[in-house]
BANUMAR-272122 format. One line per field, with one value per residue (C-alpha): residue number from 1; residue in one letter; z, y, x. Coordinates in Angstrom, 3 decimals, padded with zeros to 6 digits. Each point is the difference from the previous one (the first is absolute). Example, Ala and Ser with C-alpha at 12.3 -4.5 7.8 and 13.67 -1.06 7.14 Angstrom:
2
seq (1	2)
type (A	S)
zz (007.800	-000.660)
yy (-004.500	003.440)
xx (012.300	001.370)
//
This chain:
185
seq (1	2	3	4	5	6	7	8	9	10	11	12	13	14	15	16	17	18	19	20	21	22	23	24	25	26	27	28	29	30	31	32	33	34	35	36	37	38	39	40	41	42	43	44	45	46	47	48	49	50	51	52	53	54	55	56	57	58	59	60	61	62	63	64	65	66	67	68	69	70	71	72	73	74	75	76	77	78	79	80	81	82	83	84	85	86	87	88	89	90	91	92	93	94	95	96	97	98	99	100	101	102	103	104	105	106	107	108	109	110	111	112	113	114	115	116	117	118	119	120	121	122	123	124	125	126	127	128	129	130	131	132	133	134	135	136	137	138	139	140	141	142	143	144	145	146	147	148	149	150	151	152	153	154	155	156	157	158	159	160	161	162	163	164	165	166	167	168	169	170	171	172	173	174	175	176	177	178	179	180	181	182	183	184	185)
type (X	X	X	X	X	X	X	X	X	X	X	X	X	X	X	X	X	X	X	X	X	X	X	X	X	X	X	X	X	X	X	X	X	X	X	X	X	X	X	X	X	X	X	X	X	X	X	X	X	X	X	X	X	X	X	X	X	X	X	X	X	X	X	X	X	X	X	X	X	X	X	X	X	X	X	X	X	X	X	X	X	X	X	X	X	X	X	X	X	X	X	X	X	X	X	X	X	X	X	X	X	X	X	X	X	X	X	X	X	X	X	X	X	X	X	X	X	X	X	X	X	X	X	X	X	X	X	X	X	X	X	X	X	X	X	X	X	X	X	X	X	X	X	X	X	X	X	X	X	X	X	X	X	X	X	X	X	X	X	X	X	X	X	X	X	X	X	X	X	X	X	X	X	X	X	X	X	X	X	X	X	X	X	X	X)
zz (000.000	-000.136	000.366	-002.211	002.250	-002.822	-002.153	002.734	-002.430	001.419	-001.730	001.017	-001.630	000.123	000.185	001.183	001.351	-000.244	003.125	002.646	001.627	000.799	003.479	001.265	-003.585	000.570	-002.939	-000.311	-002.023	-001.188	-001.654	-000.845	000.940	002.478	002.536	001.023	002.021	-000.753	001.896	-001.969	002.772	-000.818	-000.008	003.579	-000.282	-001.801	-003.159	-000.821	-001.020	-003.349	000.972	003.148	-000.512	001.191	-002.154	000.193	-002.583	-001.666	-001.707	-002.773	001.770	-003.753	-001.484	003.153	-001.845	002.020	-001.074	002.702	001.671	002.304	002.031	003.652	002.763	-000.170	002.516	000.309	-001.491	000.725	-000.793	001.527	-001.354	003.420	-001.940	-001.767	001.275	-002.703	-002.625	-002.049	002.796	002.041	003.473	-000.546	002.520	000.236	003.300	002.261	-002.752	-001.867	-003.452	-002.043	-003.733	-002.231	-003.384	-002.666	000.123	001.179	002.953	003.667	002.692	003.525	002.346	003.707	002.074	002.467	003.796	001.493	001.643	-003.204	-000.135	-002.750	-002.547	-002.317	-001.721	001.337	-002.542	-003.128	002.060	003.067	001.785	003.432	001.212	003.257	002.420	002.764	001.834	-001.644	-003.390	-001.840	-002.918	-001.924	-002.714	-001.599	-002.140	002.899	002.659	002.580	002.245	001.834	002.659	-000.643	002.004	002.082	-000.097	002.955	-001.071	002.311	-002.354	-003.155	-002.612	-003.195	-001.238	-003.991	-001.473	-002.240	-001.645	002.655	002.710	002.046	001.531	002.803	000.157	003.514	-000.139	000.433	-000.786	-002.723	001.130	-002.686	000.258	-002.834	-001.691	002.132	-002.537	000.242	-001.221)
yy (000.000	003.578	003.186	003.160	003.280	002.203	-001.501	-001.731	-003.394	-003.432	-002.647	-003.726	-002.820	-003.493	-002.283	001.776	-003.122	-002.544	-002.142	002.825	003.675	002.744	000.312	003.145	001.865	002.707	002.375	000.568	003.198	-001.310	-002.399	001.760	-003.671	-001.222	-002.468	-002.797	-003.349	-002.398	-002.465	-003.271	-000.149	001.770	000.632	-000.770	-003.465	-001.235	-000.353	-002.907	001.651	-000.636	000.998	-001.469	002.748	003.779	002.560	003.066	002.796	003.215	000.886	003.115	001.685	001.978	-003.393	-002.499	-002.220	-002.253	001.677	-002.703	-002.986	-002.177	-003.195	000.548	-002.795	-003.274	-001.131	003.592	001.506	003.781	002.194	003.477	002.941	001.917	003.157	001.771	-001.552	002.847	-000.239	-001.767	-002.940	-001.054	-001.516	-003.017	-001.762	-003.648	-000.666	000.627	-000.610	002.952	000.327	002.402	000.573	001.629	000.664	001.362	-003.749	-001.951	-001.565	-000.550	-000.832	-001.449	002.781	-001.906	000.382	001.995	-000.883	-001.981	003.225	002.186	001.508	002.064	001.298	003.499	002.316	002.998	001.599	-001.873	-002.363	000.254	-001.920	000.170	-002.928	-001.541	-002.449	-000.605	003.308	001.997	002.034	-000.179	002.216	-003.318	000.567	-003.652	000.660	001.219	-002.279	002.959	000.657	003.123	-000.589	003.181	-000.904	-002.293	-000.717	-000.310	-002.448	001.735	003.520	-000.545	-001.899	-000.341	001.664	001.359	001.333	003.002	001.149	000.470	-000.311	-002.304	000.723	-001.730	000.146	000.517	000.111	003.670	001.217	-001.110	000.482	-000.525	000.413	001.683	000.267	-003.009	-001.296	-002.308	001.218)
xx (000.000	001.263	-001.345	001.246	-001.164	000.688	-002.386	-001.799	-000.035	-000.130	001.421	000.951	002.410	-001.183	002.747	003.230	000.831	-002.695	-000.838	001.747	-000.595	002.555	000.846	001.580	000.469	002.234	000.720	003.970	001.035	003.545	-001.491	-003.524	-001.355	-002.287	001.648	-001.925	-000.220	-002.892	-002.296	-001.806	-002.183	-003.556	-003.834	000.339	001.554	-002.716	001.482	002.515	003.021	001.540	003.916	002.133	002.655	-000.572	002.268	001.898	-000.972	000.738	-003.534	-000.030	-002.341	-001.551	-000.783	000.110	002.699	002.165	003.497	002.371	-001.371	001.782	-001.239	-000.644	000.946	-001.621	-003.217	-000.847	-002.903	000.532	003.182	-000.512	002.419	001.124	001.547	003.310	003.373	001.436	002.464	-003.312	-000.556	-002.819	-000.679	-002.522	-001.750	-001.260	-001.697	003.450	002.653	001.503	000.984	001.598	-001.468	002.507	-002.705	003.370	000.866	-003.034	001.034	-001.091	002.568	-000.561	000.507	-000.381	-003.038	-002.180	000.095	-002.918	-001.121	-000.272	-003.774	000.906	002.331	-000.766	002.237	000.910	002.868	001.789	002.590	-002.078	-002.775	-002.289	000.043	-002.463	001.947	-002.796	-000.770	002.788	000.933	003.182	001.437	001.489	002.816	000.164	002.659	002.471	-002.173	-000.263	-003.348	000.002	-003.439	-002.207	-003.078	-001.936	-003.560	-002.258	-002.920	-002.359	000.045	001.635	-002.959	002.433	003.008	000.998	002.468	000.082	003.702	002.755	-003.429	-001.133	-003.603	-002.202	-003.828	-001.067	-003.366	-000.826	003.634	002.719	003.397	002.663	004.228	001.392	003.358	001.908	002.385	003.003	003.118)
//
């Protein structure tokens, strides 16, 4: 589906990939290509699905044409993209396993795993993730594996958490509280 707001047209594109949905489509100006994850799983598991393999994808996002594809894990039936390593990279997630997709030369590289605790994981800058480990927040910088612990949530105020760029912003029923501008260096 997409959604022009200058001319305020709707169109769709049956088939992009036949038999799967986009999961966490994130639209990557480098590249002027929509990155994308994908799930088999659909119509409320009541369909049988016709693929066993979830896939990695850079989508055009004018025509909706697959432009790289690569195979996701096996026995998994969702790959989620997490958001801009940089230098044209993503962070992927698979349930707690990480991957790295690298689109100029279509592949997708094991990148270790999330701890048990991890409620969460959203971008917060190119490079740079918020990451949930039980009651507390981290700034996360995969590629140089430092966490620098920005928060903590009490579960008796905070109702769910976001991120918006370089924030990171807690609903607390009548008041949102948000930290702004923590980076890692």
């Amino acid at each position: 589906m997409r959604y022009d707001s200058e001319t305020e047209e709707t169109t769709n594109h049956v088939g992009t990939l036949p038999g799967q949905h986009l999961l966490g489509p994130t639209y990557d100006p480098a590249s002027q290509a929509l990155v994308s994850g994908t799930s088999f799983i659909s119509d409320c598991e009541s369909a049988t699905p016709v693929h066993d393999r979830t896939f990695a994808v850079l989508v055009d996002p004018e025509t909706l044409e697959i432009l790289a594809q690569v195979a996701g894990p096996e026995d998994r039936d969702s790959l989620m993209n997490v958001g801009p390593l940089g230098d044209g990279t993503w962070l992927f997630r698979c349930e707690s396993e990480l991957y790295v997709f690298r689109p100029d030369d279509a592949r997708l590289e094991a990148f270790g795993s999330l701890p048990p605790s991890t409620g969460g994981i959203e971008p917060s800058q190119e490079g740079v993730f918020v990451v949930q480990e039980g009651d507390a927040f981290f700034l996360w910088h995969p590629l140089k594996d430092e966490k620098l612990l920005i928060a903590r949530q009490d579960s008796e105020t905070v109702n769910a958490w976001w991120t918006h760029p370089g924030s990171l912003c807690f609903d607390c029923g009548k008041h949102t509280a948000w930290i702004q501008d923590s980076r890692l260096a």
